[in-house]
SEDO-974407 format. One line per field, with one value per residue: residue in three letters; x, y, z of N, C-alpha, C in turn. Coordinates in Angstrom, 2 decimals. Example, Ala and Ser with C-alpha at 12.3 -4.5 7.8 and 13.67 -1.06 7.14 Angstrom:
! residues 2
type [ala/ser] .
n.c1 [13.19/12.85] .
n.c2 [-5.69/-2.25] .
n.c3 [7.80/7.08] .
ca.c1 [12.30/13.67] .
ca.c2 [-4.50/-1.06] .
ca.c3 [7.80/7.14] .
c.c1 [13.20/12.90] .
c.c2 [-3.30/0.03] .
c.c3 [7.80/7.87] .
//
This chain:
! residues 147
type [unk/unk/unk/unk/unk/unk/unk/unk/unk/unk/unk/unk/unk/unk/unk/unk/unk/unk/unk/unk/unk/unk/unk/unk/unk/unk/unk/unk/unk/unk/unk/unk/unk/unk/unk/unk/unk/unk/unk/unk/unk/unk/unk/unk/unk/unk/unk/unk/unk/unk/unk/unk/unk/unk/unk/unk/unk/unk/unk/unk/unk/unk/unk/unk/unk/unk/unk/unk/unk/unk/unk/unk/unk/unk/unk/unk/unk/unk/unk/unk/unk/unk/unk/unk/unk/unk/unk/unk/unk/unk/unk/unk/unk/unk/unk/unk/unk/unk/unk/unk/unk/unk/unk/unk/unk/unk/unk/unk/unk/unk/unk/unk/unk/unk/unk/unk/unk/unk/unk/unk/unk/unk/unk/unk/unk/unk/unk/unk/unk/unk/unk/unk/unk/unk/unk/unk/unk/unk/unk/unk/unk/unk/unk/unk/unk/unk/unk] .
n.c1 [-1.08/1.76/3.92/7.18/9.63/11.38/11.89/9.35/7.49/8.46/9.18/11.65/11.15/11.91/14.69/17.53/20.78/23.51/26.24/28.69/27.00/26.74/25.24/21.58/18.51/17.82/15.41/13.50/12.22/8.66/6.32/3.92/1.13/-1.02/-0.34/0.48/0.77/2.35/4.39/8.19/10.51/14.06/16.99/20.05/22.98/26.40/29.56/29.24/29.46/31.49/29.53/27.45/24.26/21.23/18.11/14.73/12.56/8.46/7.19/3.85/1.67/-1.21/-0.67/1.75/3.84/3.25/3.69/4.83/4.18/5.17/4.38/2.56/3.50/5.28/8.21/11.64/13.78/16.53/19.23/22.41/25.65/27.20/27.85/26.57/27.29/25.86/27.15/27.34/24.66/21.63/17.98/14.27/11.14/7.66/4.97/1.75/-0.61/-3.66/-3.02/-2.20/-2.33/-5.48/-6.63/-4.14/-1.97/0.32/3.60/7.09/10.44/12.24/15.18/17.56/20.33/22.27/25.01/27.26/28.84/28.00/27.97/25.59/22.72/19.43/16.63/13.75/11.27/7.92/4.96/3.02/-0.73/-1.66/-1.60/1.21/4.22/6.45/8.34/8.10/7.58/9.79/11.85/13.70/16.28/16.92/19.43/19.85/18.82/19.47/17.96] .
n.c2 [-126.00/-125.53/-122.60/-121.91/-121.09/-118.47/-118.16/-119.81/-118.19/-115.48/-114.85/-114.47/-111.75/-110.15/-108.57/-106.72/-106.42/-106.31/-103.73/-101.56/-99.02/-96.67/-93.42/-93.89/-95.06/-98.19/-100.95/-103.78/-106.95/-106.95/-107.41/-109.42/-108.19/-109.47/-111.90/-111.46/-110.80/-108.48/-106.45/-106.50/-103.91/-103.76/-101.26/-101.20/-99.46/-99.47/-97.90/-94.52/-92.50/-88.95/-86.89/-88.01/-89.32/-91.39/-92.48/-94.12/-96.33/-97.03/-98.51/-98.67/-100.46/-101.09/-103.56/-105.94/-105.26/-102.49/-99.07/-97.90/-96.21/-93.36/-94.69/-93.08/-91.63/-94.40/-93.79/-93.37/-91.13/-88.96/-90.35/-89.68/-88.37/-85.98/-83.77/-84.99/-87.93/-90.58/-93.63/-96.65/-97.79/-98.81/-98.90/-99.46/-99.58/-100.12/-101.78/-102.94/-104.76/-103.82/-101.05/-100.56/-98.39/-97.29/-100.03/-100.95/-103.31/-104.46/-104.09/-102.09/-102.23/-99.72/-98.17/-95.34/-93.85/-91.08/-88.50/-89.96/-92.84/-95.56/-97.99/-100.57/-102.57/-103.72/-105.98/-107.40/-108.47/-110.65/-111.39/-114.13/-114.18/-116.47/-119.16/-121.51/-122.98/-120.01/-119.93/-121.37/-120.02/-118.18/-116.20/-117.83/-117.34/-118.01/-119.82/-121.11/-122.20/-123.00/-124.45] .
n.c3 [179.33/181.28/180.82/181.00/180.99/179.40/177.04/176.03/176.42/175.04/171.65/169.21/166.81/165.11/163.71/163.34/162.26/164.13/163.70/161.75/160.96/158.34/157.71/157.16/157.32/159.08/158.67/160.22/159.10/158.12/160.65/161.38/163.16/163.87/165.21/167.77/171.27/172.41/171.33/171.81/171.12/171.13/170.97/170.52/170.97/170.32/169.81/168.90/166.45/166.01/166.54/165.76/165.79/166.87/165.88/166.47/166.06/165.88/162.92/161.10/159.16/156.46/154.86/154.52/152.41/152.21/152.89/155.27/158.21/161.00/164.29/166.84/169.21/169.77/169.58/170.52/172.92/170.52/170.65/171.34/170.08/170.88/173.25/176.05/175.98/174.57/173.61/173.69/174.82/175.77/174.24/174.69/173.29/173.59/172.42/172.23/170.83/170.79/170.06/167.69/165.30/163.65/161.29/160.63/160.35/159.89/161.45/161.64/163.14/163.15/162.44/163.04/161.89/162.09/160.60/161.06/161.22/162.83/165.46/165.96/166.32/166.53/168.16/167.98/170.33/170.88/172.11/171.99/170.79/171.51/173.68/173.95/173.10/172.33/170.95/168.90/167.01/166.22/164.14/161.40/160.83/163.92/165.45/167.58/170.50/173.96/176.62] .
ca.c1 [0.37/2.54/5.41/8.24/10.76/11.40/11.86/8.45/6.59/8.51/10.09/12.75/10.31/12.70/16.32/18.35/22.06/24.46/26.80/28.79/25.99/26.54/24.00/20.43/17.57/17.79/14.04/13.45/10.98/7.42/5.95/2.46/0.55/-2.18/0.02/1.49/-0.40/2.76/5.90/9.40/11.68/14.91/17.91/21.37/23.93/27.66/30.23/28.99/30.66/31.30/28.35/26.40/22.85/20.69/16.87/14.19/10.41/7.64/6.12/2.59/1.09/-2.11/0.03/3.33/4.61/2.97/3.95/5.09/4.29/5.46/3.13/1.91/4.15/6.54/10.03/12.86/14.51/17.26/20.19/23.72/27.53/27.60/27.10/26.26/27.35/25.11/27.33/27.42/23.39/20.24/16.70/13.32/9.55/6.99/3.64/0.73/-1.68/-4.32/-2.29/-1.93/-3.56/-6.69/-6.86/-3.07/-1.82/1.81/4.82/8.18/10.96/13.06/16.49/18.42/21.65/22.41/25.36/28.25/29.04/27.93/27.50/24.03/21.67/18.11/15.83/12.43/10.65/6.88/4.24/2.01/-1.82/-1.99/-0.52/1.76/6.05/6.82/9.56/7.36/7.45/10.93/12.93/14.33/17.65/17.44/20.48/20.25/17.85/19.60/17.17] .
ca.c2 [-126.14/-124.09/-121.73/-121.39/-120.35/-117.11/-118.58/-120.12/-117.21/-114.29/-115.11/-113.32/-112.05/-108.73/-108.22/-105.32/-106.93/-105.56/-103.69/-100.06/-98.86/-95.38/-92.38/-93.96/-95.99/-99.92/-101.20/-104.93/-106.96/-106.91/-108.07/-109.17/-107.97/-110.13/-112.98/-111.16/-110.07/-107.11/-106.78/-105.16/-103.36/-103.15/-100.74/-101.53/-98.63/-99.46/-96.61/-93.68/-91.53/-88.20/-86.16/-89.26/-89.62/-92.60/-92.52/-95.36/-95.97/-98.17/-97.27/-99.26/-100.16/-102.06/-104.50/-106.39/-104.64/-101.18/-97.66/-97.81/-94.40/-93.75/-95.03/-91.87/-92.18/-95.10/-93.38/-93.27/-90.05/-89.35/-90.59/-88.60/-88.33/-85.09/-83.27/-86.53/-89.30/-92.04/-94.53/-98.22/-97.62/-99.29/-98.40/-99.68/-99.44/-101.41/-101.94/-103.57/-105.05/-102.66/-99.47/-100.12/-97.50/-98.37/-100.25/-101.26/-104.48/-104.76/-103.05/-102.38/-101.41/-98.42/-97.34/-94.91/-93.37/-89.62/-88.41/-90.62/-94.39/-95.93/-99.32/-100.38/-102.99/-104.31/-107.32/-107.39/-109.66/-110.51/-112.19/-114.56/-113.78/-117.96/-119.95/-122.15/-122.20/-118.63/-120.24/-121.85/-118.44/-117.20/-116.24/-118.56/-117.03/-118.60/-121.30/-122.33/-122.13/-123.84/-124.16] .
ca.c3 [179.30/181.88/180.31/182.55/179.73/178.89/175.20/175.55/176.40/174.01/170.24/168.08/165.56/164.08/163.44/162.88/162.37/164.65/162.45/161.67/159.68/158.10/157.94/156.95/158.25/158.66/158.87/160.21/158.52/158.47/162.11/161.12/164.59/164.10/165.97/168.88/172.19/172.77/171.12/172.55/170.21/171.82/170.11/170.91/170.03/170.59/169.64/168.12/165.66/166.15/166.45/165.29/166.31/166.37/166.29/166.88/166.31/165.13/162.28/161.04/157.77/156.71/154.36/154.98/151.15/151.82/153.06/156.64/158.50/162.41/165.24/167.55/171.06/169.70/169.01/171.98/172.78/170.26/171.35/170.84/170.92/171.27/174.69/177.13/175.22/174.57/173.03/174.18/175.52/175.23/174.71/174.15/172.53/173.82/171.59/172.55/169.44/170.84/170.39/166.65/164.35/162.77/159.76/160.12/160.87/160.16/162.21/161.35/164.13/162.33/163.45/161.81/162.14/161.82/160.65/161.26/160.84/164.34/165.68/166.43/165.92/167.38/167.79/168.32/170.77/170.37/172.78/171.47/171.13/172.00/174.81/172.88/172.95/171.48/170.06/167.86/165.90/166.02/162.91/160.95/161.45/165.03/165.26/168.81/171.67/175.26/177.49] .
c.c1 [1.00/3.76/6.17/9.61/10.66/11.03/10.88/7.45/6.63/9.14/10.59/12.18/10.87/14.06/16.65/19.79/22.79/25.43/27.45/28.16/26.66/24.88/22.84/19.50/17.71/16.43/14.72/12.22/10.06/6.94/3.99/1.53/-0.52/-2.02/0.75/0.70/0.48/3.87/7.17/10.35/12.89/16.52/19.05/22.39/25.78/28.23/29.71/30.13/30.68/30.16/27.15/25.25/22.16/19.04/16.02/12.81/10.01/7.08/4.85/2.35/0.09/-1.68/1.44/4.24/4.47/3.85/3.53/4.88/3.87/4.12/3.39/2.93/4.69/7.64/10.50/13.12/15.79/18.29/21.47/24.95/27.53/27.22/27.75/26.37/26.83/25.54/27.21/25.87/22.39/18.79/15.63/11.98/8.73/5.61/2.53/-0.29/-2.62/-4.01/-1.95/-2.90/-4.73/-6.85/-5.16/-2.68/-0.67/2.76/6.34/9.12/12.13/14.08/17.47/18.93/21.75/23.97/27.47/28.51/29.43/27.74/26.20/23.44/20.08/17.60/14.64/11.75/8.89/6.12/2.95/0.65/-1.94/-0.98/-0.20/3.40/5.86/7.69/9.45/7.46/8.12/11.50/13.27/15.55/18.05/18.48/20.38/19.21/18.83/18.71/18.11] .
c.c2 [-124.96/-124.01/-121.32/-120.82/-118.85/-117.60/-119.20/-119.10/-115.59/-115.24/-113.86/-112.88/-110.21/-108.87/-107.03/-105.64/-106.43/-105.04/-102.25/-99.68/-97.20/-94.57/-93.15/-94.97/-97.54/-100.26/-103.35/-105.68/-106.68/-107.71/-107.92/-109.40/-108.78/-111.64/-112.89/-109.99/-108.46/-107.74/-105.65/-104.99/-102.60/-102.98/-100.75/-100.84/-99.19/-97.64/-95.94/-92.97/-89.84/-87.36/-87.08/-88.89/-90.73/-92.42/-94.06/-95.20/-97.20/-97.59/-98.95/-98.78/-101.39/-103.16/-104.62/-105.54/-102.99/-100.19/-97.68/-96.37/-95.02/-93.85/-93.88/-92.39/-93.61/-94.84/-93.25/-91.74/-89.90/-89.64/-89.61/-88.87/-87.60/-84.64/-84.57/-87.52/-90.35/-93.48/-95.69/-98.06/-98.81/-98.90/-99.05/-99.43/-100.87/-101.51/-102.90/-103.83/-104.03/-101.47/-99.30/-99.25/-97.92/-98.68/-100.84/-102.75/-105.32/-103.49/-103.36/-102.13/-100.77/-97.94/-96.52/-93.52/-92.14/-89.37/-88.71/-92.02/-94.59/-97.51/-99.28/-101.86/-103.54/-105.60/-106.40/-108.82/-109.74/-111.89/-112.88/-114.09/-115.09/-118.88/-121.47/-121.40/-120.79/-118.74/-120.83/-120.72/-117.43/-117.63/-117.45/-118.83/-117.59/-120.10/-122.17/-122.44/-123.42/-123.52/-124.79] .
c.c3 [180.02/180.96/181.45/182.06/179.38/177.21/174.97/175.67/175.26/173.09/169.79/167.10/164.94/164.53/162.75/163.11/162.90/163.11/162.60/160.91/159.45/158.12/157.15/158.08/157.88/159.49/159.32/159.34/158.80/159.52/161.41/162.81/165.23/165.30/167.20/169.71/172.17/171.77/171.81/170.98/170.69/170.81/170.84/170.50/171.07/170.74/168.24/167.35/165.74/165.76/165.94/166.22/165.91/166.83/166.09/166.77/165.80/164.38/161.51/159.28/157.81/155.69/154.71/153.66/151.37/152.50/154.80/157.30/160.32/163.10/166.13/168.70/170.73/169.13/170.81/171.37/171.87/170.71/170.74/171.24/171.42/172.59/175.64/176.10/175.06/174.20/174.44/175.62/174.55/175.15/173.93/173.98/172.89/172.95/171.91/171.43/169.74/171.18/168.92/166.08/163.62/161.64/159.30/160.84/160.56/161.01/161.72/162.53/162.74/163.56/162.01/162.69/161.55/161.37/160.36/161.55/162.74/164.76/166.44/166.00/166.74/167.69/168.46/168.99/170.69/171.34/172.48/171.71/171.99/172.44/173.95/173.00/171.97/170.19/168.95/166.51/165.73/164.58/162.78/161.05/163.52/165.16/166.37/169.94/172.95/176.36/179.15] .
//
């Protein structure tokens, strides 16, 4: 079966709700790795708040319930108001199934806000291990797909 879709080759498989979040971390769910050749984790910051900061990573655990801890070389640079302004930027994390740590086999994408009540949120896209629509294995929260 050829894929000629973008939406048949990647799925929506994390959310991070757009939103003005204040100062902490908003995690997406559990990405179980075992079903996805790469995934992208791309962070979406609107307007920052003064002196706000927004950081970004993957972090890995060997259950979907357990104790998430960051993956080695997946965080973005932090981003900032202050100085060079970063608001209304984008940036992303790419992961490859063979780049997870050993013995782990869920991922989370982690964003979290420094500071000051910022707009922000993510998705996560995710490339099947097996040729087959992608779309087959997006969120639930998906309402529409136009191809």
């Amino acid at each position: 079966m050829a894929l000629n879709k973008q939406y048949e080759e990647w799925a929506l498989v994390g959310v991070i709700d757009p939103d003005a979040y204040t100062a902490g971390e908003q995690l997406t769910a559990a990405i179980d790795m075992s079903k996805w050749e790469d995934i992208l984790f791309v962070v979406l910051v609107g307007d920052l708040g003064t002196n706000a900061t927004v950081d970004a990573s993957l972090k890995a655990s060997a259950t979907s319930g357990g104790t998430y801890a960051a993956i080695s070389g997946k965080a973005i640079t932090q981003l900032t108001q202050a100085g060079t302004d970063k608001s209304n930027t984008q940036a992303y994390i790419h992961l490859r199934g063979d780049e997870m740590p050993a013995g782990k086999y869920y991922v989370k994408g982690s964003m979290t806000v420094g500071t000051a009540t910022s707009d922000a949120g993510a998705i996560v896209l995710g490339r099947p291990r097996k040729i087959k629509p992608a779309s087959d294995n997006d969120l639930a929260s998906v309402g529409e797909i136009v191809g």
